[in-house]
MDTraj code that builds the backbone (N, CA, C; nanometers):
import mdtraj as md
import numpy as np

residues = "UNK UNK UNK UNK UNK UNK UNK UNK UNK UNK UNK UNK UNK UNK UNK UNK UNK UNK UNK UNK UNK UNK UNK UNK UNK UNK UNK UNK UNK UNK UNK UNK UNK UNK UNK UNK UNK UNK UNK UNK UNK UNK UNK UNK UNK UNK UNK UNK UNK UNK UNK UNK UNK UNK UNK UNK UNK UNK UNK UNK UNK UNK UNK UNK UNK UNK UNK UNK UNK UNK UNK UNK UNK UNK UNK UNK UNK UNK UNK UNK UNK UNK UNK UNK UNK UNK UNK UNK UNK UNK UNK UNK UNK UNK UNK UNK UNK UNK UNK UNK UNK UNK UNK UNK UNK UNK UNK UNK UNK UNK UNK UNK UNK UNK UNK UNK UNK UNK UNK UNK UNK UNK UNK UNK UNK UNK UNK UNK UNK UNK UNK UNK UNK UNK UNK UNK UNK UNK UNK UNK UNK UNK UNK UNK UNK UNK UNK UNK UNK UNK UNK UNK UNK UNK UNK UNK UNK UNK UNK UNK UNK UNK UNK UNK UNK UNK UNK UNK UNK UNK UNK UNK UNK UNK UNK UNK UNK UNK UNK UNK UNK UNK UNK UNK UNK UNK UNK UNK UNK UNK UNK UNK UNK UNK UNK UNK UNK UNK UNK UNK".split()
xyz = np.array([
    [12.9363, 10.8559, 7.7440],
    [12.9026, 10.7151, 7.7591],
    [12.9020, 10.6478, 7.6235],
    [12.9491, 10.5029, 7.6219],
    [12.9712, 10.4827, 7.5237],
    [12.8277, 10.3957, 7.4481],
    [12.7759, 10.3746, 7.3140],
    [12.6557, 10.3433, 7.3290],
    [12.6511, 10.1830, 7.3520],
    [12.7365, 10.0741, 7.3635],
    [12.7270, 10.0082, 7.4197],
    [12.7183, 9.9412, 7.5459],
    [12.7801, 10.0580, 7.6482],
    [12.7699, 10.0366, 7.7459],
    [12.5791, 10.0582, 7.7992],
    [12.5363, 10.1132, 7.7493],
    [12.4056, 10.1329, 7.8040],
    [12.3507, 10.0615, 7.7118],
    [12.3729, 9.9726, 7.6577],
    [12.3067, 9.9008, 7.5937],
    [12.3393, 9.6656, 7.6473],
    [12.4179, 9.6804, 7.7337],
    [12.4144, 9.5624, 7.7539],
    [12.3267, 9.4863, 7.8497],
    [12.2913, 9.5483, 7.9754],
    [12.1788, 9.4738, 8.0394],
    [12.0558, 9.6071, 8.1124],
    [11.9689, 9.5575, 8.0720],
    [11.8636, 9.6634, 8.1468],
    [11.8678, 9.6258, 8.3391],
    [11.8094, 9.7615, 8.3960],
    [11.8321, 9.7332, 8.4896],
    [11.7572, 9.6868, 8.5674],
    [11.7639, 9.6283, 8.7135],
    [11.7284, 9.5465, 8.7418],
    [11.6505, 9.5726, 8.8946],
    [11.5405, 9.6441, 8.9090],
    [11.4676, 9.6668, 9.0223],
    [11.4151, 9.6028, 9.1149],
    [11.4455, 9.6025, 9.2177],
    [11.4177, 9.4712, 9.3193],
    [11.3713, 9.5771, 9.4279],
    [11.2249, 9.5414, 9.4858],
    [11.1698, 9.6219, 9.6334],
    [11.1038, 9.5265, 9.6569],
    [11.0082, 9.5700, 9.8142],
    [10.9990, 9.5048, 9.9057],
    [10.9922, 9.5958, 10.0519],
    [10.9172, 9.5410, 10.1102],
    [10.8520, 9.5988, 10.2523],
    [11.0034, 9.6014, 10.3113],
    [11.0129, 9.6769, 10.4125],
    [11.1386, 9.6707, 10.5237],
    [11.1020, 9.5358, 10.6368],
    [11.2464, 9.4315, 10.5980],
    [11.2238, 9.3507, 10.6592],
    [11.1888, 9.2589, 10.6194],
    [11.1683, 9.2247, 10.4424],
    [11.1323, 9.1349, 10.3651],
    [11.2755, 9.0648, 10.3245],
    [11.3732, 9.1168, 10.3380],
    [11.4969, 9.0289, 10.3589],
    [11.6367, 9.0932, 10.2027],
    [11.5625, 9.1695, 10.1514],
    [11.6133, 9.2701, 10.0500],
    [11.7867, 9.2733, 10.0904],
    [11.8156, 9.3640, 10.1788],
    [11.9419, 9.3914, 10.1947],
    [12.0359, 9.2942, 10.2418],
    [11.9851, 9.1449, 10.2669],
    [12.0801, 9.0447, 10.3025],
    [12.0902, 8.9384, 10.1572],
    [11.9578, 8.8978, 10.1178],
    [11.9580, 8.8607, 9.9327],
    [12.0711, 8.9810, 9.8437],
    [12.0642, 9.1013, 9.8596],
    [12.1106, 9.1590, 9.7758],
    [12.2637, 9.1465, 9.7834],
    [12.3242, 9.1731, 9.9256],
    [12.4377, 9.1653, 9.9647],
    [12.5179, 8.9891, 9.9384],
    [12.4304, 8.9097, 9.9386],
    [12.4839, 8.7915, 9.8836],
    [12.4480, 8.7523, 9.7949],
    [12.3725, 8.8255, 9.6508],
    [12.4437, 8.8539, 9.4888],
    [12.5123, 8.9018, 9.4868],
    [12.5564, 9.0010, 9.5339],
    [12.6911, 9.0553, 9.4674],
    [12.7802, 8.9823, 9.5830],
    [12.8230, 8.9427, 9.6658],
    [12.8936, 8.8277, 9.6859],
    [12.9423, 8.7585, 9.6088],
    [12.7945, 8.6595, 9.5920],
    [12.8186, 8.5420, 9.4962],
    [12.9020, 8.6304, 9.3083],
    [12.8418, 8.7446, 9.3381],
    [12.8455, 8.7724, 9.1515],
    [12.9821, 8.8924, 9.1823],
    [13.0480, 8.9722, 9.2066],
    [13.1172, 9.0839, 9.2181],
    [13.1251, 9.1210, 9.0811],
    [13.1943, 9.0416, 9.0001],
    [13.2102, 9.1178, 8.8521],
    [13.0369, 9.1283, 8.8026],
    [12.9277, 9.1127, 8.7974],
    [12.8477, 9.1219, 8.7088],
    [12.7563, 9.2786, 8.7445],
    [12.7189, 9.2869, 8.8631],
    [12.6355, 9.4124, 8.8760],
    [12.6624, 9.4964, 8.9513],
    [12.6191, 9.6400, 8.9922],
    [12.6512, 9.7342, 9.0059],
    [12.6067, 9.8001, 9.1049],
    [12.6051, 9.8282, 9.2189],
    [12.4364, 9.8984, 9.2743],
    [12.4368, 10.0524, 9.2562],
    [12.2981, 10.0587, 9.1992],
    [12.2814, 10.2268, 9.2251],
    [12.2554, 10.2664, 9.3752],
    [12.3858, 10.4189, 9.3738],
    [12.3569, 10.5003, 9.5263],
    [12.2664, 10.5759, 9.5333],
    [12.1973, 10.5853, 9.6162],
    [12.0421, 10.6617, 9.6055],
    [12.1171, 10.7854, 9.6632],
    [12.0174, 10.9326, 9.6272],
    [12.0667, 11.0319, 9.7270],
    [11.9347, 11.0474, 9.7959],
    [11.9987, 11.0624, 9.9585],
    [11.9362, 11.1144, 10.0281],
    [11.9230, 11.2279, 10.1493],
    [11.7803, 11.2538, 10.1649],
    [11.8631, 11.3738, 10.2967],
    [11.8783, 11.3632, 10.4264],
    [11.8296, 11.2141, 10.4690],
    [11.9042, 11.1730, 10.5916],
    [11.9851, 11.1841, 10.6717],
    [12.0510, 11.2270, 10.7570],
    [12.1644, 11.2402, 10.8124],
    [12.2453, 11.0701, 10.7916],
    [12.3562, 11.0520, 10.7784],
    [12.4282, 10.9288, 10.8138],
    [12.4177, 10.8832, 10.9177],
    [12.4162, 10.7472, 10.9021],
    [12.3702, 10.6589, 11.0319],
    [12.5501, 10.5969, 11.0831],
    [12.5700, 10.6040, 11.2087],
    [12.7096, 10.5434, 11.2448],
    [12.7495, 10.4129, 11.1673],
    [12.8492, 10.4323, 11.0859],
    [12.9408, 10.3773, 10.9985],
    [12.9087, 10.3785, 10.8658],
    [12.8360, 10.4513, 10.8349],
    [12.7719, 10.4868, 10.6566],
    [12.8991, 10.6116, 10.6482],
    [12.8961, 10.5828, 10.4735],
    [13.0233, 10.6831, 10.4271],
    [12.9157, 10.7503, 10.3092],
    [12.9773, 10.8921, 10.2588],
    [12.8783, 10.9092, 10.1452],
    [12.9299, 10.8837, 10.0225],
    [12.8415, 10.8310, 9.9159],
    [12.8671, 10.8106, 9.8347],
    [12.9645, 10.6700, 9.8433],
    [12.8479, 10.5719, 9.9295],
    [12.8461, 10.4554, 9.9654],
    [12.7125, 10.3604, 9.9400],
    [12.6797, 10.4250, 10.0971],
    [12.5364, 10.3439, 10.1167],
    [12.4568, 10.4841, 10.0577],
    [12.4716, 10.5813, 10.0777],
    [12.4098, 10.6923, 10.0127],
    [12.5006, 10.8340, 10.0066],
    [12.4309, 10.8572, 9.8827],
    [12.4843, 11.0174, 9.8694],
    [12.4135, 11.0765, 9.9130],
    [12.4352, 11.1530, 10.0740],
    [12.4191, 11.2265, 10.1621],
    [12.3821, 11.4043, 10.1366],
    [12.2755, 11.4555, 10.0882],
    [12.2721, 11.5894, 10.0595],
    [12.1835, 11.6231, 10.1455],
    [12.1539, 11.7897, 10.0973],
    [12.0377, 11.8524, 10.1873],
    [11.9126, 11.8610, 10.0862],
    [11.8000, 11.9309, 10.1647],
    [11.7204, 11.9299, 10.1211],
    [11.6728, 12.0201, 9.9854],
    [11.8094, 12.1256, 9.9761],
    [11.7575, 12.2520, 9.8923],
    [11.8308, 12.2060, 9.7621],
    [11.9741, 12.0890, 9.7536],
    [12.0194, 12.0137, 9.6824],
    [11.9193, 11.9558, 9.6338],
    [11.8546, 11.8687, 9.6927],
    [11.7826, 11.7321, 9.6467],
    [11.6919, 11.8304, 9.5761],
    [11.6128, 11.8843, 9.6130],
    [11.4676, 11.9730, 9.5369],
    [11.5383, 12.0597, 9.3877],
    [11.6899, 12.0754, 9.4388],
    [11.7039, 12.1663, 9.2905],
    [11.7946, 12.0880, 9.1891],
    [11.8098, 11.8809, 9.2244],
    [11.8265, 11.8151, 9.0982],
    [11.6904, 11.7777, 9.0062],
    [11.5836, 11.8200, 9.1628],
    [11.4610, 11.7225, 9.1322],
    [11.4117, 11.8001, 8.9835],
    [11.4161, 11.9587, 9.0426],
    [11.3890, 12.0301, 8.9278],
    [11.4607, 12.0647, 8.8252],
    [11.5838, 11.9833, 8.8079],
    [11.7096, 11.9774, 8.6591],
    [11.6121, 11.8905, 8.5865],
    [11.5512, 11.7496, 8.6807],
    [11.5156, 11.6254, 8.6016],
    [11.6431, 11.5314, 8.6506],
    [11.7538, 11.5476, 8.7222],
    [11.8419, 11.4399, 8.7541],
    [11.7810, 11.3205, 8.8626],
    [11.6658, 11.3018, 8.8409],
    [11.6388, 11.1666, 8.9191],
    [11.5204, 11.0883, 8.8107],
    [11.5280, 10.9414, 8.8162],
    [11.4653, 10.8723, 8.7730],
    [11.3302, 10.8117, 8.8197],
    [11.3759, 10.8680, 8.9973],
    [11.2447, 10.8581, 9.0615],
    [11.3209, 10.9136, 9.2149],
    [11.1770, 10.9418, 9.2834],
    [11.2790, 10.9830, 9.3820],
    [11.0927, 11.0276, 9.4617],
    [11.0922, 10.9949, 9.6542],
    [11.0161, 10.9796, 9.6814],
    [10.9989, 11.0194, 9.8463],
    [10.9552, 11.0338, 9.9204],
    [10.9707, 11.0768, 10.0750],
    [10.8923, 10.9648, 10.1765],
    [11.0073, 10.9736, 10.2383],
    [10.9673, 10.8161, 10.3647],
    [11.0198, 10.8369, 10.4532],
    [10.9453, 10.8367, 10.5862],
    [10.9961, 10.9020, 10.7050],
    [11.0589, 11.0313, 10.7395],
    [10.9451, 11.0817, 10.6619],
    [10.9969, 11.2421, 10.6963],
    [11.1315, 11.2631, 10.5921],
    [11.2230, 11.1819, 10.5527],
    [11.3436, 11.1959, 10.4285],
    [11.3178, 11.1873, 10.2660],
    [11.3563, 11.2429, 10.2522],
    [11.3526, 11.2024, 10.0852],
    [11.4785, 11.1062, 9.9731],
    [11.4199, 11.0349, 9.9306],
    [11.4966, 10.9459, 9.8831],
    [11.5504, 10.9299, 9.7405],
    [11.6370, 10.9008, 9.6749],
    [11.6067, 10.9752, 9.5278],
    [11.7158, 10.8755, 9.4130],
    [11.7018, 10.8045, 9.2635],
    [11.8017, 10.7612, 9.2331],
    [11.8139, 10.8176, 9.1359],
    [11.9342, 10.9093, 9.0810],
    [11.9806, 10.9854, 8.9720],
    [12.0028, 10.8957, 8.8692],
    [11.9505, 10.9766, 8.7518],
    [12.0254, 10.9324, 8.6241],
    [12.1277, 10.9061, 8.6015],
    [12.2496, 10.9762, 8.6631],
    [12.3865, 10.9387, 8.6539],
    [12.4310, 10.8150, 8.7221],
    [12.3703, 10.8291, 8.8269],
    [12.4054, 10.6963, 8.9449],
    [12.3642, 10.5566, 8.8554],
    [12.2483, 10.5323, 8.7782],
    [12.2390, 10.4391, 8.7090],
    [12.3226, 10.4462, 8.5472],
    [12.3727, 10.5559, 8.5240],
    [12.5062, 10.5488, 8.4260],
    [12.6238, 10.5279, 8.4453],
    [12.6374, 10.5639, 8.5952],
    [12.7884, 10.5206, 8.6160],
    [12.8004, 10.3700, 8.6480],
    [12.6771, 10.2769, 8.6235],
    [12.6682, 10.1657, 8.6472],
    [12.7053, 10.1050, 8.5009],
    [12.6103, 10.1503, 8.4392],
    [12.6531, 10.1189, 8.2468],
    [12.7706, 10.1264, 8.2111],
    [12.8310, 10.2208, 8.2618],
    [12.9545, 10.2708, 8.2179],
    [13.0619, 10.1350, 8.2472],
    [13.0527, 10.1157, 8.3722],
    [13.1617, 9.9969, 8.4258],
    [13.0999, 9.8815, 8.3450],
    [12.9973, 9.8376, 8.2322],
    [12.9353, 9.7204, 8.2145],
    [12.8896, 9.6166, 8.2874],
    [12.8345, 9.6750, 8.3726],
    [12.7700, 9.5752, 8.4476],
    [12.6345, 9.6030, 8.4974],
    [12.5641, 9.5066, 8.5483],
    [12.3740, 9.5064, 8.5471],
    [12.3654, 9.6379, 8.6667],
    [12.2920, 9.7585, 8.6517],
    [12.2868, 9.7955, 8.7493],
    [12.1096, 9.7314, 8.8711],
    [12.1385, 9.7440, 8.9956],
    [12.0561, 9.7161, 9.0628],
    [11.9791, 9.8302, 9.1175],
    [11.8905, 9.8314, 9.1605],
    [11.8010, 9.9682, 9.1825],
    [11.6912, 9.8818, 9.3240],
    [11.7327, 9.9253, 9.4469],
    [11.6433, 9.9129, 9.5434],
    [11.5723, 10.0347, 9.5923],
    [11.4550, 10.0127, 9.5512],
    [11.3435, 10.1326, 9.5969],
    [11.2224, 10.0985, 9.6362],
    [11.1548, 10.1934, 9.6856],
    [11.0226, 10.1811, 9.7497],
    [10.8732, 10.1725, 9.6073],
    [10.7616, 10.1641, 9.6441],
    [10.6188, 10.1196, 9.5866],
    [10.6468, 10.2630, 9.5155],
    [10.6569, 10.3752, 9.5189],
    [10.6332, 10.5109, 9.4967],
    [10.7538, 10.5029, 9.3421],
    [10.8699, 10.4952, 9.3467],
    [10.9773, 10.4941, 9.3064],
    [10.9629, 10.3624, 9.1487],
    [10.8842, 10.2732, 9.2513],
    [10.8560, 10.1361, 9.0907],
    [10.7694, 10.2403, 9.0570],
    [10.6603, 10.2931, 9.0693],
    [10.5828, 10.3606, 8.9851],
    [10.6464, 10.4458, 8.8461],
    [10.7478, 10.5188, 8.9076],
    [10.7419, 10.6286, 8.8723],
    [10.8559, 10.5718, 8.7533],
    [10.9712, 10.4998, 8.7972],
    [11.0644, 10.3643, 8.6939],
    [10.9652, 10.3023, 8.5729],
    [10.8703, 10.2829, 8.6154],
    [10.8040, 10.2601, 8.4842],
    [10.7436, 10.3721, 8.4012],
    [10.7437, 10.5132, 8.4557],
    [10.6804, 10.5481, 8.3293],
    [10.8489, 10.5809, 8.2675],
    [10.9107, 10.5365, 8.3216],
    [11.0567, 10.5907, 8.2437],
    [11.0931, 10.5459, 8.0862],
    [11.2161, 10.5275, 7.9826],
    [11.2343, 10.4563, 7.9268],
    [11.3334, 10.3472, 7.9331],
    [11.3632, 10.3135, 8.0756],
    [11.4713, 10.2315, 8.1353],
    [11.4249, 10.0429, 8.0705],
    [11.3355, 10.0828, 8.0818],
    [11.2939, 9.9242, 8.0549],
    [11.3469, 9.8143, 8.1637],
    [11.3213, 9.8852, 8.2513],
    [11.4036, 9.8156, 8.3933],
    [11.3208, 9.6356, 8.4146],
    [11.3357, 9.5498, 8.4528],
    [11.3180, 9.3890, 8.5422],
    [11.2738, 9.3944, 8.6630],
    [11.1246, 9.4311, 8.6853],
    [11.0966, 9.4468, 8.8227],
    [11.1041, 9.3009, 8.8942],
    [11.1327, 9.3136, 9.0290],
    [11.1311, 9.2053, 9.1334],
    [11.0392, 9.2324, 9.2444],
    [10.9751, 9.1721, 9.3300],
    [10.9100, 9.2068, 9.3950],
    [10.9153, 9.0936, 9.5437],
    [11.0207, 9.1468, 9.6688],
    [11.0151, 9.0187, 9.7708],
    [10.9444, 9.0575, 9.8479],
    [10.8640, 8.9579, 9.9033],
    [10.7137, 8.9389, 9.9408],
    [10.7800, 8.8743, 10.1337],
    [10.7308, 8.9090, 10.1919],
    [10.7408, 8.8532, 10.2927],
    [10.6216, 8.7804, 10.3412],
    [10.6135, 8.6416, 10.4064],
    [10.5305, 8.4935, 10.4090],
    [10.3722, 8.5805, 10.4103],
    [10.3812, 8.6330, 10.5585],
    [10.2666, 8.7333, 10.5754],
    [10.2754, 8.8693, 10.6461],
    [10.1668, 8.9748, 10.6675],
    [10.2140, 9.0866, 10.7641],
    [10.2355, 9.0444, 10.8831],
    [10.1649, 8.9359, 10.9465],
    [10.2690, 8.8406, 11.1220],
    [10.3460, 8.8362, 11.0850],
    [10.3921, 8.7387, 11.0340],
    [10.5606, 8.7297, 11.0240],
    [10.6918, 8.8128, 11.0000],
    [10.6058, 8.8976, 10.9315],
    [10.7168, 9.0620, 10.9083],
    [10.7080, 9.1623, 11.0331],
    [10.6248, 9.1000, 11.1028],
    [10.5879, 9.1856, 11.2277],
    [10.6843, 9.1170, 11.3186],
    [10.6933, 9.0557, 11.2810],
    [10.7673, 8.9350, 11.4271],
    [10.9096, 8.9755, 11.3476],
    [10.9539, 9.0408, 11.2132],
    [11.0707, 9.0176, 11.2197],
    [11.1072, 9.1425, 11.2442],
    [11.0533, 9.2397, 11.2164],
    [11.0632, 9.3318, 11.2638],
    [11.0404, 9.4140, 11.4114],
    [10.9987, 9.3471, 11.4825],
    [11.0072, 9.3564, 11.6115],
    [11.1305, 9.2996, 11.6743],
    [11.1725, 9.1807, 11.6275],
    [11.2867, 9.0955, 11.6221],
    [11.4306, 9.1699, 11.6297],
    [11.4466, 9.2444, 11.5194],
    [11.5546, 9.3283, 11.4788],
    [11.5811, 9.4459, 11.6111],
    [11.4675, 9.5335, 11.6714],
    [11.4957, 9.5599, 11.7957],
    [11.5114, 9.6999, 11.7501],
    [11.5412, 9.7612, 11.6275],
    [11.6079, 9.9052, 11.5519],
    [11.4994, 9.9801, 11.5249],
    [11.3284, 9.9556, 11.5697],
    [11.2198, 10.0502, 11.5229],
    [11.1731, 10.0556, 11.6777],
    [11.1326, 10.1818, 11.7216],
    [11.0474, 10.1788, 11.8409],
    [10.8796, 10.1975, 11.8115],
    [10.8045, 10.1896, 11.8374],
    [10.6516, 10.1005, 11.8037],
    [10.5973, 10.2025, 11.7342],
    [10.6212, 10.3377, 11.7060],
    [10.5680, 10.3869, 11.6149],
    [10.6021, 10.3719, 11.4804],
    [10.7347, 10.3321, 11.4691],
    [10.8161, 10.3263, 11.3217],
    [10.7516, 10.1461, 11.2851],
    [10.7516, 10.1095, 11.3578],
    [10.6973, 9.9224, 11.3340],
    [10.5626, 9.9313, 11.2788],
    [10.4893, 10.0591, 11.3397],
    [10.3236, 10.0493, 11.2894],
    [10.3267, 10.1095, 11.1460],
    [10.4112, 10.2108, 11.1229],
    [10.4261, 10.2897, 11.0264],
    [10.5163, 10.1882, 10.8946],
    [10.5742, 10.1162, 10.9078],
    [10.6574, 10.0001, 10.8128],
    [10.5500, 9.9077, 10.7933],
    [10.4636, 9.8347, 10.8640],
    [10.4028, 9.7339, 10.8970],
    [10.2463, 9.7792, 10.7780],
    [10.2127, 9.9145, 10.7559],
    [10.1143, 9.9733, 10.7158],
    [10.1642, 10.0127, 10.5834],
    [10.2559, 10.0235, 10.5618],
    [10.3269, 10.0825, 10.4232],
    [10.3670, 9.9088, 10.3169],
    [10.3951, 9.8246, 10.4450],
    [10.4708, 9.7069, 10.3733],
    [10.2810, 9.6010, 10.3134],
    [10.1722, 9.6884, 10.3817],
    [10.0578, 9.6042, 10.3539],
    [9.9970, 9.6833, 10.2626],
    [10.0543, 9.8035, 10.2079],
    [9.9873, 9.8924, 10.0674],
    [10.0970, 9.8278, 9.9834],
    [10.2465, 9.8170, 10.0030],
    [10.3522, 9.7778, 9.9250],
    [10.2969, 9.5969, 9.8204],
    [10.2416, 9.5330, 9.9225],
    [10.2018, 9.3808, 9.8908],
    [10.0893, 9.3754, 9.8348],
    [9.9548, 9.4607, 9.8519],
    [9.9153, 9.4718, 9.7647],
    [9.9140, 9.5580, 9.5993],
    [9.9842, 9.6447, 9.5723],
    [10.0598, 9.7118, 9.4582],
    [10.1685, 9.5404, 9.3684],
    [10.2085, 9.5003, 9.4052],
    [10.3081, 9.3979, 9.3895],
    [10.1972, 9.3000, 9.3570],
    [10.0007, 9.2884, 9.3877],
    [9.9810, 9.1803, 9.2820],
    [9.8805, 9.2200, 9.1743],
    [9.8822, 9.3783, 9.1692],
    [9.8321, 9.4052, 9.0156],
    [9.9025, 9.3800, 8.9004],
    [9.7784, 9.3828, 8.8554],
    [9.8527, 9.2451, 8.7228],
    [9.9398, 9.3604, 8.6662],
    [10.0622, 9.3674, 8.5927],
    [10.1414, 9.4136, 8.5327],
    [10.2579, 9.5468, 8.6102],
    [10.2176, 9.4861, 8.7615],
    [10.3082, 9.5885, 8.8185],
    [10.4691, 9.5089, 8.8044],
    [10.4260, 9.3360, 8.8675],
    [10.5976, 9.3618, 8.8531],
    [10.6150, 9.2299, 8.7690],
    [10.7411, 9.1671, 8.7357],
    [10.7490, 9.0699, 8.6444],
    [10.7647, 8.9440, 8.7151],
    [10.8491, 8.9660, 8.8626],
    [10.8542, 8.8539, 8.9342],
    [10.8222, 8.8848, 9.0949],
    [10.7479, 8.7782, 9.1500],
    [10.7433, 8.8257, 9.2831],
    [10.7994, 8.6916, 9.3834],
    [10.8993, 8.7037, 9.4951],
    [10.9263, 8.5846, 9.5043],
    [10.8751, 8.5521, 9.6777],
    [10.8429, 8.4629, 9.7401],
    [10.8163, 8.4987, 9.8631],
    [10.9094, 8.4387, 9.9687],
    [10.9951, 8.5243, 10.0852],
    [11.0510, 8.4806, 10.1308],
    [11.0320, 8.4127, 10.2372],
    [10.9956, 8.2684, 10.2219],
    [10.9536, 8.2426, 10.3670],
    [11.0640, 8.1147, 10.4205],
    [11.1253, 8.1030, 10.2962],
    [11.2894, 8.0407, 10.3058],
    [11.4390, 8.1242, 10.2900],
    [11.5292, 8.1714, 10.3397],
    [11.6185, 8.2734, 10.2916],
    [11.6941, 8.1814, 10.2097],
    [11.7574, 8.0697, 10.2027],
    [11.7837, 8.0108, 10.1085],
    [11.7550, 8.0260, 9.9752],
    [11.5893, 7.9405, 10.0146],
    [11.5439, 7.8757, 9.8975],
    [11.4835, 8.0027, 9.7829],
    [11.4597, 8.1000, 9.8889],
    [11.4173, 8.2658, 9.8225],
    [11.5136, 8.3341, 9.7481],
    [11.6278, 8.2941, 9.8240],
    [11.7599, 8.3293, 9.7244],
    [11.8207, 8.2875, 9.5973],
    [11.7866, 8.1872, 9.6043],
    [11.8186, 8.0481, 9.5006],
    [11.7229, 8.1455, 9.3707],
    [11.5578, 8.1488, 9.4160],
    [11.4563, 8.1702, 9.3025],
    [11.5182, 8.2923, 9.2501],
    [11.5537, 8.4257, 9.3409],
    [11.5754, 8.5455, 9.2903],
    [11.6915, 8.5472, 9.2102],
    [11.8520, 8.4844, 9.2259],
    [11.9687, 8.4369, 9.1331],
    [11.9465, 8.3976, 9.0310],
    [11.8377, 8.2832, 9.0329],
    [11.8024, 8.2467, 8.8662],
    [11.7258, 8.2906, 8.8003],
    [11.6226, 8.4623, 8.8533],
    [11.5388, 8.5092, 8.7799],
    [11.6571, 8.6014, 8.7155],
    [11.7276, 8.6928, 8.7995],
    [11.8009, 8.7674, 8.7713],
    [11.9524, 8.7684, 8.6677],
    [12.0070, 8.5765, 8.7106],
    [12.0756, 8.5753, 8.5902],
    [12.0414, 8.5257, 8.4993],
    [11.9557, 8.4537, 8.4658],
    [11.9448, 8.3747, 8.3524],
    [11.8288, 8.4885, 8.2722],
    [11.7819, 8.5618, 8.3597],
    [11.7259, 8.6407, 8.2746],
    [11.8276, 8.7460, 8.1940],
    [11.8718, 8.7909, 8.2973],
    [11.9798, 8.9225, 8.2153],
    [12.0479, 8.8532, 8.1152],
    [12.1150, 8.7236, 8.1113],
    [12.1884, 8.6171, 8.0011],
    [12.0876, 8.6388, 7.8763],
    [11.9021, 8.5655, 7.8896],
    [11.8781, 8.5497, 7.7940],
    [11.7551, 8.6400, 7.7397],
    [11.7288, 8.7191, 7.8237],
    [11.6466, 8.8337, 7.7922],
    [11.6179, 8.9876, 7.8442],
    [11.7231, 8.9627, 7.9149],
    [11.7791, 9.1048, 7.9830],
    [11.8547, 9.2234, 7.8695],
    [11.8693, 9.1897, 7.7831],
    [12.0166, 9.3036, 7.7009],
    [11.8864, 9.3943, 7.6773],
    [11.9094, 9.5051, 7.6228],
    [11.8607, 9.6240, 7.5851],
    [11.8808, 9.6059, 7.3859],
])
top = md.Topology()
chain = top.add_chain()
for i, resn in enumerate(residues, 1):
    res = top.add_residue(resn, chain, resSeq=i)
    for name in ("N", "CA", "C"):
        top.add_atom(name, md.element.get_by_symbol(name[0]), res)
traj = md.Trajectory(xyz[None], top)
């Protein structure tokens, strides 16, 4: 790696409860942006869900894999949710540097923890959904959790919201109770920050 490449924008951590609107904001930055950022592939031991490829939406391993990068040190954080384990390698956020561009890092409350004791110097984000009703209603909405997985998201996303307002957990928290106007705030934290105080 070259030392500039890991040296042009720190990266850029964005979480959030399931259902706080993460994967549709994210998917329309890099829309709007294609040349600027990167996303890191998490590995996980999930089975693939119909129409996931690996070393896409995730790098797809087993469990005796995942436990024997855990113990190389090849993850930057890496954490278990729903019975799976979830994990983002060091490399996965180098092969982001490498192409020069911002890498993005979507992870869970467990995962920001563990990103900060790193030396990434990562840009935490933090999307907030209006309240736990309303994430309840959207998540019931979606139709893809049957009522144990809704109680179990719904309980994780109300430890997640409170972690997100100790003072110095994250740098920005935005709340989505507009997808627009939530989008708008998160674009101009993310570029104008990486422009004027993002470089490494």
């Amino acid at each position: 790696m070259t030392p500039s490449a890991t040296r042009i924008h720190r990266p850029i951590v964005i979480s959030g409860p399931s259902g706080s609107g993460k994967s549709t904001i994210l998917k329309r930055l890099f829309a709007d942006h294609p040349d600027t950022f990167g996303f890191s592939v998490s590995h996980t031991t999930r089975p693939p869900r119909p129409g996931e490829k690996d070393g896409r939406e995730y790098n797809f391993t087993t469990q005796e894999a995942f436990s024997r990068l855990v113990k190389e040190g090849g993850f930057i954080e890496h954490a278990q949710f729903g019975g799976n384990y979830y994990g983002t390698s060091v490399k996965a956020v180098k092969d982001v540097a490498e192409q020069g561009r911002i890498c993005v890092l979507d992870i869970e409350m467990e995962g920001v923890k563990q990103v900060k004791r790193t030396d990434l110097r990562a840009r935490l984000l933090f999307l907030s959904p209006p309240t736990l009703q309303l994430l309840e209603e959207r998540l019931r909405g979606r139709g893809t959790d049957d009522e144990d997985s809704v109680k179990k998201r719904l309980e994780q996303a109300e430890k997640e919201m409170a972690f997100a307002k100790e003072e110095g957990m994250q740098e920005k928290v935005v709340v989505n109770d507009d997808l627009d106007r939530a989008y708008q705030e998160v674009q101009e934290w993310v570029i104008d920050g990486g422009r004027f105080g993002g470089q490494l």
